[in-house]
C-alpha positions in Angstrom: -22.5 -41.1 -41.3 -19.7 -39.4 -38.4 -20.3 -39.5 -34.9 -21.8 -37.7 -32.4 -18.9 -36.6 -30.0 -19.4 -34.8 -27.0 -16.5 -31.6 -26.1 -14.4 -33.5 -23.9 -14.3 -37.4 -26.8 -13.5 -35.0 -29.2 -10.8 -33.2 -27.0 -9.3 -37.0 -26.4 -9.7 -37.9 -29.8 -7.8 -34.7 -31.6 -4.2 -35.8 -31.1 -5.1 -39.3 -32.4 -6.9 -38.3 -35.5 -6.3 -36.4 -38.6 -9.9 -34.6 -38.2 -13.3 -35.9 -36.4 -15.9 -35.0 -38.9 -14.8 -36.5 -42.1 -15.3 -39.7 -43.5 -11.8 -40.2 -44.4 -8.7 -39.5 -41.3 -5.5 -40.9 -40.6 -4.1 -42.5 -37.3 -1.2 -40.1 -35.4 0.9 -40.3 -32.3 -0.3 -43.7 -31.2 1.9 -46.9 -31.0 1.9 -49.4 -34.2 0.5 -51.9 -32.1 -2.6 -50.0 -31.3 -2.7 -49.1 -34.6 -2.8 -52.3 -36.0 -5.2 -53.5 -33.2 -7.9 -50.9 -33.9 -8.0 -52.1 -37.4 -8.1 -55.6 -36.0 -11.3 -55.1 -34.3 -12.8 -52.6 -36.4 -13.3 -55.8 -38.8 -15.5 -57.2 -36.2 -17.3 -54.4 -34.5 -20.2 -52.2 -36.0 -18.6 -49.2 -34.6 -16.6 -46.6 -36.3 -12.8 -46.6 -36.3 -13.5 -43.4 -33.6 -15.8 -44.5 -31.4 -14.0 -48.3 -31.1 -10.7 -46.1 -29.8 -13.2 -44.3 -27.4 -14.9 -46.9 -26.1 -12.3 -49.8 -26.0 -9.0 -48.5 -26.1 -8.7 -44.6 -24.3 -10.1 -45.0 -20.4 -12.2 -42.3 -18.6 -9.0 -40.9 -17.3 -7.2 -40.6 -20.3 -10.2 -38.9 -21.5 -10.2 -36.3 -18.0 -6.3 -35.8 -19.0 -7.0 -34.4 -22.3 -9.9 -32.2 -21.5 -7.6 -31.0 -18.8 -4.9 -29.9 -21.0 -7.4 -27.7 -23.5 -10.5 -28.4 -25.4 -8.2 -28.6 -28.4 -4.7 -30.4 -27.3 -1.7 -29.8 -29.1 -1.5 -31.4 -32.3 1.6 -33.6 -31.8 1.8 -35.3 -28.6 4.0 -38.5 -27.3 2.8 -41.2 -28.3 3.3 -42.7 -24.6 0.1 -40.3 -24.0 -1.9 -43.6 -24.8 -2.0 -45.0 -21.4 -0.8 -48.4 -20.8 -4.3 -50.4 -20.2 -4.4 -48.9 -24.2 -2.0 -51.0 -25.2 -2.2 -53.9 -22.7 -5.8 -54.5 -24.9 -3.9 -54.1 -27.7 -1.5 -56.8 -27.0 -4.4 -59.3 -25.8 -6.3 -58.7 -29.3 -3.3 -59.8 -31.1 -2.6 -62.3 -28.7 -6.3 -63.7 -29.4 -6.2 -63.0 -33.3 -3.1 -63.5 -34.5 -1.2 -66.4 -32.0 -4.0 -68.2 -30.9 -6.7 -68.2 -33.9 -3.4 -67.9 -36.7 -5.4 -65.1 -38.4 -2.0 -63.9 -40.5 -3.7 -61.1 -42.1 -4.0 -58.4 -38.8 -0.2 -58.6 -38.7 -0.4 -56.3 -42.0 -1.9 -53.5 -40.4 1.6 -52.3 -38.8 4.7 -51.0 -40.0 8.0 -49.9 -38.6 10.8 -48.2 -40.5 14.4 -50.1 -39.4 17.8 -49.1 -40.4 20.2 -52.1 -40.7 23.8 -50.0 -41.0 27.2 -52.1 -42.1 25.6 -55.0 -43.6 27.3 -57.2 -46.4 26.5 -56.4 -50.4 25.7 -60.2 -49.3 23.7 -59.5 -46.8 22.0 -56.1 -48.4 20.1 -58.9 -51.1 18.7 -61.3 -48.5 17.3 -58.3 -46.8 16.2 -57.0 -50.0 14.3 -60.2 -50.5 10.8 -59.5 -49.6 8.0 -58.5 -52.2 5.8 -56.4 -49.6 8.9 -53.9 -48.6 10.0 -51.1 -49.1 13.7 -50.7 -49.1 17.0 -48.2 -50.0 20.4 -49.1 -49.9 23.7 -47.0 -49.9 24.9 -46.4 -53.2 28.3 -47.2 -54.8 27.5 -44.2 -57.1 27.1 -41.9 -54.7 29.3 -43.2 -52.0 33.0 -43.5 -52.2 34.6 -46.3 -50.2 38.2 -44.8 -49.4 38.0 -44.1 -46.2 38.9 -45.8 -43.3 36.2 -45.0 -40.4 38.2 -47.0 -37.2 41.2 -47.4 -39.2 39.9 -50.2 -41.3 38.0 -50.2 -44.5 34.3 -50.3 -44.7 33.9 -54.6 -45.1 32.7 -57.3 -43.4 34.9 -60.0 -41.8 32.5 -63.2 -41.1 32.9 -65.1 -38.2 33.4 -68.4 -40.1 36.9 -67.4 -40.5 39.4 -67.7 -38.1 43.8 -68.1 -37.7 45.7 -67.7 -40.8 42.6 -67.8 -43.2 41.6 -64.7 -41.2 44.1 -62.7 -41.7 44.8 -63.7 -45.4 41.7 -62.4 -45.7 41.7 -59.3 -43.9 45.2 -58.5 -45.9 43.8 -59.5 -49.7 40.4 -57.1 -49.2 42.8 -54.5 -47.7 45.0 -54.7 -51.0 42.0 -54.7 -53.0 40.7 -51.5 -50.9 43.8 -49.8 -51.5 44.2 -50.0 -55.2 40.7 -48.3 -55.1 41.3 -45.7 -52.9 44.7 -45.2 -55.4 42.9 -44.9 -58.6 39.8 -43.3 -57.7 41.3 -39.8 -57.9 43.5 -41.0 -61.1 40.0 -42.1 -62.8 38.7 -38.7 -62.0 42.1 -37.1 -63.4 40.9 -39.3 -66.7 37.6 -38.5 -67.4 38.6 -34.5 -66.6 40.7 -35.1 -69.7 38.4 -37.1 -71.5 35.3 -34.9 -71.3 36.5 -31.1 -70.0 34.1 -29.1 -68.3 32.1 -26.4 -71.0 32.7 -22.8 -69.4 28.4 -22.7 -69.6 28.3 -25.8 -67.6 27.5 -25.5 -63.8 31.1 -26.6 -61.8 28.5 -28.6 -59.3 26.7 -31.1 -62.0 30.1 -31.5 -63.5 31.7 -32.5 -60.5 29.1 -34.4 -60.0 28.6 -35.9 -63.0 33.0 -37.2 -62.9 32.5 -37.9 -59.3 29.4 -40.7 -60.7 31.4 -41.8 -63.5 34.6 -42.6 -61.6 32.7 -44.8 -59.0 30.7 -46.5 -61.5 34.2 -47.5 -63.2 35.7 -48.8 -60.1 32.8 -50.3 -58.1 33.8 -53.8 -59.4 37.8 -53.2 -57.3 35.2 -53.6 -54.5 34.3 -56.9 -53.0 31.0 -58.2 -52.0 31.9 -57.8 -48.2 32.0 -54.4 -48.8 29.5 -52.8 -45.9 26.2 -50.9 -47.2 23.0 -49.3 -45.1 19.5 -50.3 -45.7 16.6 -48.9 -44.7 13.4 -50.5 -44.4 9.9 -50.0 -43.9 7.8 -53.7 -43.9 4.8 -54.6 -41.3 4.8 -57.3 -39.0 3.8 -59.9 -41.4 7.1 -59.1 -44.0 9.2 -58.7 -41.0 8.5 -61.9 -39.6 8.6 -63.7 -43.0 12.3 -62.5 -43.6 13.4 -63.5 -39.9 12.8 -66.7 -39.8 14.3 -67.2 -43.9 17.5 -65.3 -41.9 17.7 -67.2 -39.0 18.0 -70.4 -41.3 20.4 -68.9 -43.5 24.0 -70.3 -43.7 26.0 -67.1 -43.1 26.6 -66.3 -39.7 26.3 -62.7 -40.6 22.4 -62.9 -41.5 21.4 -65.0 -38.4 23.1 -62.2 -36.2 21.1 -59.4 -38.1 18.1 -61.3 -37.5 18.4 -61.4 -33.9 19.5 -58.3 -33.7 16.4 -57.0 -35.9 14.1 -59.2 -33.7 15.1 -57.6 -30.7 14.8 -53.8 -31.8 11.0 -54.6 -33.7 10.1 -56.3 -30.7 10.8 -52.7 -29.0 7.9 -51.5 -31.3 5.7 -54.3 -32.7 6.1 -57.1 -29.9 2.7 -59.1 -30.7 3.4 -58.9 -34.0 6.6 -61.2 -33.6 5.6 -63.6 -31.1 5.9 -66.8 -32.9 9.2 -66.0 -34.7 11.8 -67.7 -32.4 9.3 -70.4 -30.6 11.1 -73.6 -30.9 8.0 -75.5 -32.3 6.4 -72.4 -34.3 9.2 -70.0 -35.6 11.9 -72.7 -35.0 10.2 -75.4 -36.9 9.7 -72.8 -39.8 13.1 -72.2 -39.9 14.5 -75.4 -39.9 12.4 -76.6 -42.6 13.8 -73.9 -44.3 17.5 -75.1 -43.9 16.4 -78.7 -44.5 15.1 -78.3 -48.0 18.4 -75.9 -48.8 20.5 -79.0 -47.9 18.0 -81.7 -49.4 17.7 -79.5 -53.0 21.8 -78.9 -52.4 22.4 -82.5 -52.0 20.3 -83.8 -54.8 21.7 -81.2 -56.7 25.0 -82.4 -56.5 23.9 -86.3 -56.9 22.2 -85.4 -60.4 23.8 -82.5 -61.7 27.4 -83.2 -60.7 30.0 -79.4 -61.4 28.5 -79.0 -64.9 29.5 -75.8 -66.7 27.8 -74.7 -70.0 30.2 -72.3 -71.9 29.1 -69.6 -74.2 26.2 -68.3 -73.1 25.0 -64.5 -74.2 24.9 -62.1 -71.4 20.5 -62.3 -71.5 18.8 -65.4 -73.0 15.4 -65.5 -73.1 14.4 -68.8 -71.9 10.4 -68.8 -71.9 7.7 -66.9 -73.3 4.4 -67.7 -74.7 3.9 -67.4 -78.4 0.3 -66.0 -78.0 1.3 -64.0 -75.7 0.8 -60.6 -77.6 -2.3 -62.0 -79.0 -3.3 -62.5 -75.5 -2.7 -59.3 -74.0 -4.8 -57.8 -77.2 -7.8 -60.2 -75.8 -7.3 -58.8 -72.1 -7.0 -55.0 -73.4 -10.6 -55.6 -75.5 -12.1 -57.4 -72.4 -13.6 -54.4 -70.4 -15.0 -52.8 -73.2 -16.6 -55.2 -75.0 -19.6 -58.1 -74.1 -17.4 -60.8 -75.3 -16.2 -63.8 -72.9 -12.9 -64.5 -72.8 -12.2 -67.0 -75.0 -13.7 -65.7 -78.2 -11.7 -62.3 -77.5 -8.6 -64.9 -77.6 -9.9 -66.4 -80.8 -10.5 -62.9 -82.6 -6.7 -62.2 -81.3 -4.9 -64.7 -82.7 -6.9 -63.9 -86.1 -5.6 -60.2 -86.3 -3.1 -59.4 -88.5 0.2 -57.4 -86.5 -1.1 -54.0 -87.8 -4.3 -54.7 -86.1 -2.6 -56.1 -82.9 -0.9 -53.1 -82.8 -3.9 -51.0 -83.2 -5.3 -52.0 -79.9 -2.4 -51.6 -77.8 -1.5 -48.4 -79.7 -4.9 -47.4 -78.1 -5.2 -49.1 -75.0 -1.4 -47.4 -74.0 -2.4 -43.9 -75.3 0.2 -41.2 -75.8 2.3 -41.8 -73.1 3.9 -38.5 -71.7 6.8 -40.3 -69.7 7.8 -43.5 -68.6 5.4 -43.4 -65.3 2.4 -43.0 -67.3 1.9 -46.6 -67.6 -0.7 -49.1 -69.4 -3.4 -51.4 -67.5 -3.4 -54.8 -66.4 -3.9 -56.6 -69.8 0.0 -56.4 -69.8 -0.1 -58.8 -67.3 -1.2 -61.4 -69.5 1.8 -62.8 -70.9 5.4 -63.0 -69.1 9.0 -63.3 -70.1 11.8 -65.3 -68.3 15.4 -64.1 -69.0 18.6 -66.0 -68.0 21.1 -63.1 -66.9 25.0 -63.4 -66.9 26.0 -60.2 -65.8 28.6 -58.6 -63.2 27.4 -58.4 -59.6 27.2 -54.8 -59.6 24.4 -55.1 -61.7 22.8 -57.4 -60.5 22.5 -55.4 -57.4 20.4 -53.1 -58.9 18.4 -55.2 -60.6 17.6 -57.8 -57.7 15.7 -54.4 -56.0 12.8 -55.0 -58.2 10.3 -56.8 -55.9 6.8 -57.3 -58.4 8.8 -59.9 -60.1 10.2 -63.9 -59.6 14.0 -63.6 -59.2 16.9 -66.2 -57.8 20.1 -66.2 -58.3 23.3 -68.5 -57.9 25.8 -68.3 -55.7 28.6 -65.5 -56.6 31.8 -67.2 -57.5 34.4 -66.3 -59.7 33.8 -69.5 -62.2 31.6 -66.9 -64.7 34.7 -64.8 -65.4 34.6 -61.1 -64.3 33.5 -57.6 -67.0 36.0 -54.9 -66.9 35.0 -51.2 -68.3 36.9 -49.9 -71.1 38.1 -47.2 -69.1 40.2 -48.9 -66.8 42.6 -50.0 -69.3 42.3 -46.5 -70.6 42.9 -44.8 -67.8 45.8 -47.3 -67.2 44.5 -49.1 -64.4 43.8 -52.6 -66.2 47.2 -54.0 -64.3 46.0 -53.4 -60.7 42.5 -54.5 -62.0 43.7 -57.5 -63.0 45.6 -58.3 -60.0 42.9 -57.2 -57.2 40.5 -59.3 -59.0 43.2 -62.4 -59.1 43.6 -62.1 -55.6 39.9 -62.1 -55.2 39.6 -65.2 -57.0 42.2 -66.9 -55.2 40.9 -66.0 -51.8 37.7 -67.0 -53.0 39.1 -70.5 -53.9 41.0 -71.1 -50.8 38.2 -70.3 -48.3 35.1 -72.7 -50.5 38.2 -75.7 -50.3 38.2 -75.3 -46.5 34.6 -76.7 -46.6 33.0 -72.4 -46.4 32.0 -72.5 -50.2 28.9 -69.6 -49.0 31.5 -67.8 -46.6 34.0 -67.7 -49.5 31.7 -65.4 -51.7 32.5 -62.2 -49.7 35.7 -62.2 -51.1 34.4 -62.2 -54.6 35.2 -58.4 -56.5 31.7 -57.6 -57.8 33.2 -57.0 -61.1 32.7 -60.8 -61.3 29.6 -62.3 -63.1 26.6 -64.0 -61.5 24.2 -66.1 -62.9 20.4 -65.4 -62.2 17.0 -65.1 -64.0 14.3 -62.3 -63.7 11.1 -63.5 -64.6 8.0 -60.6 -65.1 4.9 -60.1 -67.0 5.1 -57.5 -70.0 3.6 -54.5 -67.6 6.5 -55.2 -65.2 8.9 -55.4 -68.0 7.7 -52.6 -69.9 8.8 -50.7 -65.8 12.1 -52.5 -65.4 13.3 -51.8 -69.1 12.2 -48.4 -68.8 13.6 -47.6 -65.9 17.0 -49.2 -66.2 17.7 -48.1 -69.8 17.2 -44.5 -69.1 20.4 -42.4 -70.1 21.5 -41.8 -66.6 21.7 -45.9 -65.2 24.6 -47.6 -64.9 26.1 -49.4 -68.6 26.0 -52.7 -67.2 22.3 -53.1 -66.3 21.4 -50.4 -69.4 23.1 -53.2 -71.2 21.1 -56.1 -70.2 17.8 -54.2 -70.0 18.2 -53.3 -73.8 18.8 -57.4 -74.9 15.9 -57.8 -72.8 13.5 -55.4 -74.9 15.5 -56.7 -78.0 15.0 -59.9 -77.0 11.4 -59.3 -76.5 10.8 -58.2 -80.0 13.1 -60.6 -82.3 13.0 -63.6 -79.9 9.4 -64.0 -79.0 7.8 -61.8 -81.8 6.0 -59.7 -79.7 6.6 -56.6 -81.4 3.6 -54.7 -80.7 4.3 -55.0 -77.0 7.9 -54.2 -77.6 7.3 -51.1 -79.8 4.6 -50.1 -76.5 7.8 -49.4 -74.1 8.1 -46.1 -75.9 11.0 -44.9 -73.0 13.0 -47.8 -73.7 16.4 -46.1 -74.3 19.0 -47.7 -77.0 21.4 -45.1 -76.6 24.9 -44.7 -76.0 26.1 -41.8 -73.5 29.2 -41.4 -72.3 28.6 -39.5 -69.0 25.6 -41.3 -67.5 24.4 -39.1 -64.5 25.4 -35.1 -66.3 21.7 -34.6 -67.5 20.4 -35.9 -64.5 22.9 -33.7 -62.8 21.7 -30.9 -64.8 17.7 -31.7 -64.0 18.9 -31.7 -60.4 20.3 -28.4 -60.5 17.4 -26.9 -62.2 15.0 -28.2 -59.6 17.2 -26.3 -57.0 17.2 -22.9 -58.7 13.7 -23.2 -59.2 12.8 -23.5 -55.4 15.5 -20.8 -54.0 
């Protein structure tokens, strides 16, 4: 059913809607807050999403305006052309809804996209935090960091410090900056050597491809204080979840962000925010937030004491469930048979492997890349993995929201991974001694009572320790993905224990053998076929 709509509703209503005839439209050129309001109501009125904007939210002369302008207005228009009783009803919906009736869900239905620009590797993962966002951050694979923007180098310097611990600081990271901007072109120089250019190759993906290569070696000179950009896109609901775990956190460099943040979304989504910094609503949150940190801290310490366990592999696998492939084989039979449940799980743990594998064989099909992914049965079973790997790794692995992740805090106690090719290229003495500073400044600043503040100083060449826990569908994505030819060695490294691990440690081999992209192989220049897809995409479209 569509609505009837006179000349001039349907002249007000065409820069608003994708079309006015169909049942299926999208909302253009009005505020997120109306946006999110008209969806708000619509669950609550009989009217269609058209007809509601008409009738409760667009008055009579809004309406004249439009006919005025033509009988079909422009197709973009400000989005101030909603008049302000519009969004005055807006506000007093959400107002009604979501403060005074707590009805969390209507703070879903709007988004903003925020840049956050010269925030912390520190900061970068507690922004990064949220499963319901969507996020990209500046690469150290794409991005050198040898300039000096200002006449400083691209880093944070956190308020905590102050006097001489200051500018020991300030004078370590700029060391540590330098010896990176030094061998950067000398690492270049190395791989040039190493792997010279083939006349048939394009001079752009080779350049490329050293360019990746040489930053990938090096990232770990750089320290976690070194400054990335983030963008994000969240709705009301995500935003307001990670302000108020920011404005309890113990750096003073993620309570400013948050306020900061707060202030610009409240430019766009103000209803949605309300309750964030209210003493006994947001506040309260907040500080219940900080009080379990230092409760769990302190009984941490009382029970647990500075224990150190030595020798641990780079990924253990520290629970699984030993019918776990027998009961993703139930799930994958459940929607096409008339079985319940549990006798599918009792006919599963009855099949012999070949037969296992004989259902998930078919319930994966042929895949024809990694994207083509199987159903939820997958989702029956999960792994847990313990990870000791270098921060720069863990980086790129902490992005992966659909999963449970925590990690420790970075220090240099784990001991740091250094690439081959630094102490081929001849740059294993500087390594050695930017990294030595780093632990040394690091030391300094936690024994003058700033053990949080002293992890910017950490190189992220250093390990941390932290655990990824996911069912096999989200494994079967993460292994996938971060095993493919072109990922950086560290996280290819731990991704392939992982599917290993998988196999020989829990005996799931018929879920293993389904991650059909997972990629064992060694490559010596990570990015060139990548680099060489690339450049074929870009002849093809010129």
């Amino acid at each position: 059913m569509t609505d009837e709509l006179t000349p001039a509703e349907r002249a007000a209503l065409a820069p608003y809607f994708t079309n006015l005839d169909g049942p299926v439209f999208a909302l253009v050129n009005l505020p997120e807050v109306v946006k999110g309001a008209l969806f708000a109501r619509y669950s609550r009125s009989p009217k269609s999403l058209r007809r509601l904007f008409l009738d409760e939210f667009l008055t009579a002369g809004e309406r004249d305006k439009a006919v005025a302008v033509s009988v079909v207005p422009p197709p973009v228009r400000d989005e101030r052309a909603i008049d302000a009783a519009g969004i005055e009803r807006a506000e007093q919906l959400y107002e009604r809804v979501f403060f005074e009736y707590g009805d969390d869900s209507v703070a879903q239905l709007g988004g903003v996209h925020l840049a956050c620009e010269g925030a912390s590797n520190l900061l970068t993962k507690i922004l990064e935090w949220g499963r319901l966002m969507a996020y990209l951050e500046q690469s150290t694979r794409y991005v050198p960091y040898d300039d000096r923007p200002g006449g400083r180098y691209r880093y944070h310097v956190p308020d905590e410090l102050q006097g001489p611990l200051r500018e020991r600081y300030v004078a370590t990271l700029d060391r540590g900056f330098d010896a990176y901007r030094e061998w950067l072109p000398r690492v270049r120089a190395f791989y040039e050597a190493k792997h010279p250019r083939d006349p048939a190759e394009s001079e752009t993906v080779y350049r490329m491809t050293i360019r990746a290569k040489a930053l990938d070696t090096l990232r770990g000179m750089l320290p976690a204080a070194t400054t990335s950009n983030v963008g994000i896109y969240a709705t009301g609901q995500a935003y307001e979840q990670l302000l108020l775990r920011m404005r309890a956190h113990p750096l003073a460099e993620a309570r400013a962000y948050a306020d900061l943040m707060l202030a610009e979304l409240r430019r766009v989504i103000p209803a949605f925010l309300k309750r964030v910094d209210l003493a006994e609503r947001g506040g309260a949150w907040s500080e219940h937030l900080a009080e379990t940190r230092r409760a769990t801290q302190e009984v941490a310490a009382r029970l647990l004491g500075d224990a150190e366990v030595e020798g641990r592999e780079e990924v253990t696998l520290t629970d699984f469930d030993p019918e776990g492939e027998a009961k993703v084989v139930a799930a994958a039979l459940y929607a096409v048979s008339a079985l319940p449940d549990d006798e599918l799980l009792a006919r599963g743990r009855k099949m012999t492997h070949e037969e296992r594998s004989a259902v998930l064989a078919a319930y994966v099909g042929k895949r024809g890349n990694r994207r083509h992914k199987p159903g939820r049965a997958f989702e029956r079973t999960s792994y847990r993995f313990d990870v000791l790997g270098d921060y720069g790794a863990f980086r790129d692995l902490q992005r992966h929201r659909l999963l449970t992740l925590e990690w420790q805090r970075l220090s240099p106690r784990h001991g740091f991974i250094m690439p081959e090719a630094i102490s081929e290229a001849g740059a294993e003495r500087d390594w050695r001694r930017v990294l030595a500073e780093s632990a040394e400044l690091h030391d300094t600043i936690a024994a003058a009572g700033l053990p949080d503040v002293a992890s910017y100083a950490v190189s992220m060449a250093y390990r941390v320790r932290f655990y990824m826990e996911m069912n096999a569908r989200e494994a079967m994505h993460v292994i996938e993905l971060r095993t493919t030819p072109q990922g950086h060695p560290s996280y290819r490294r731990i991704c392939q224990a992982m599917h290993r691990l998988i196999a020989e440690r829990a005996g799931h081999r018929a879920i293993a053998a389904a991650m059909t992209f997972a990629d064992h192989s060694a490559v010596e220049l990570e990015r060139l076929e990548a680099e060489r897809a690339a450049e074929r995409r870009r002849a093809a479209t010129t």
